[in-house]
C-alpha positions, 0 to 999 in steps of 0.5 A: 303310672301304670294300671296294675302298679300300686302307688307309692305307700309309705311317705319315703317311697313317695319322697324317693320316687318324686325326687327320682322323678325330676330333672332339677332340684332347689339347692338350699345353702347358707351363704359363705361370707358370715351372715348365715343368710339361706341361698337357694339356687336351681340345679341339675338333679340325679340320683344314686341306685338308692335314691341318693341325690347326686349333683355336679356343680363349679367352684366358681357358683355361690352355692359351691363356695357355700357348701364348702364352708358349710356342706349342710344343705336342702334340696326341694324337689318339685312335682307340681308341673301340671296342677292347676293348683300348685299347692296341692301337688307333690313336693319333698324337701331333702336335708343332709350333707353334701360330700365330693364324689369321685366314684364312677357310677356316680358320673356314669348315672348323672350323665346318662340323665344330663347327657348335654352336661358331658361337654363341662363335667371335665372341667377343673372347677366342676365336680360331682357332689352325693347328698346324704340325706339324714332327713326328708319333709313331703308335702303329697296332697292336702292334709298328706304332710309327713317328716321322715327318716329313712328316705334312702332305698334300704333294699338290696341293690348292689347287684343291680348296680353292677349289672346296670349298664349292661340291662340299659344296652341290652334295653337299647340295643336289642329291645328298643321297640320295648322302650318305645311302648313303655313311653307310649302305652304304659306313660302316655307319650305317643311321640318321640324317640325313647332310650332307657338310661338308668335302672333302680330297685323302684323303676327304670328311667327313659329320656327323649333323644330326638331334637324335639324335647330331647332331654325330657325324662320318664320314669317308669315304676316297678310293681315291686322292687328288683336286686339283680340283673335277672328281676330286673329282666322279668320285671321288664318283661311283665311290663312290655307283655302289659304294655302290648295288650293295651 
């Protein structure tokens, strides 16, 4: 994280920013043939512009079938990777209802974060999937274990999402060597090629395009939250001139 962004505060910043953060997520279902029995399964995981989970998966998995009888569902995601004490590392469980969605930006976001899974995402049997979640449990450290209820980004954020892909082209097109140096200097990875492929209130997203890693994630936090392409712009301005100085 960068040196003068404030950690997230209150239990949902730090839910939304966990999830926001990973590649995958737990499903949690209940199995479609009449037990009721929980079905956990490994899935790809993005996220709406205001955190709302977004998932694509087949008809022909067990986890569909599941949330087509029962679209309750849960997802885990985990932030533990790197503690030598897994338990003591970030987690947070999501619970709501998986609903389809065909809504453009929808697409657009998971496969900008899962660009491999472009090659399937038009098949018959797969379809994208929001989680509205209607409550969330995180798990952020020892003793910091708290139930809430407004996980979702609240903020003004339509703008933003509207003018979304133009800010990631203009990113990459023109200031390609600003998202090198976030990647390096702000988050630490020295090595790589970097693009931005997703922009929020909270922070942007960088993936790895070389062949080494490629597909590895970042995610770079705001000091505080935008709404629209001009915030956005000086937000991402005040981080590159940070980012030079170090």
């Amino acid at each position: 994280m960068t040196s003068d962004t404030p950690a997230p505060s209150s239990p949902a910043q730090q839910g939304r920013a966990l999830a926001r953060a990973c590649r995958t997520a737990t499903l949690g279902t209940a199995m479609a043939d009449g037990s009721g029995q929980p079905y956990a399964s490994l899935v790809l995981l993005a996220c709406d512009v205001d955190a709302t989970p977004l998932l694509l998966i087949s008809t022909l998995a067990d986890h569909t079938k599941n949330i087509l009888n029962d679209n309750r569902v849960s997802l885990l995601c985990d932030g533990t990777t790197g503690f030598t004490e897994p338990l003591t590392g970030p987690r947070v469980t999501l619970l709501g209802l998986a609903e389809k969605t065909d809504l453009p930006r929808h697409r657009t976001r998971f496969l900008a974060r899962h660009p491999s899974a472009e090659m399937y995402a038009g098949f018959k049997d797969f379809a994208f999937y929001r989680v509205s979640v209607t409550r969330a449990h995180i798990v952020a450290g020892f003793g910091r274990i708290h139930w809430f209820d407004d996980y979702t980004y609240s903020g003004d954020w339509q703008a933003l999402a509207e003018a979304e892909a133009d800010i990631i082209d203009h990113m990459n097109g023109d200031h390609a060597d600003a998202v090198q140096l976030y990647a390096s200097k702000l988050l630490g990875r020295a090595d790589g090629t970097w693009k931005m492929c997703g922009v929020d209130p909270e922070g942007a997203d960088l993936i790895r395009t070389d062949e080494d890693n490629e597909g590895e994630l970042l995610r770079l936090p705001f000091a505080k939250p935008v709404r629209d392409a001009e915030s956005a712009r000086v937000e991402l301005v005040r981080l590159v001139k940070q980012a030079r100085a170090l």
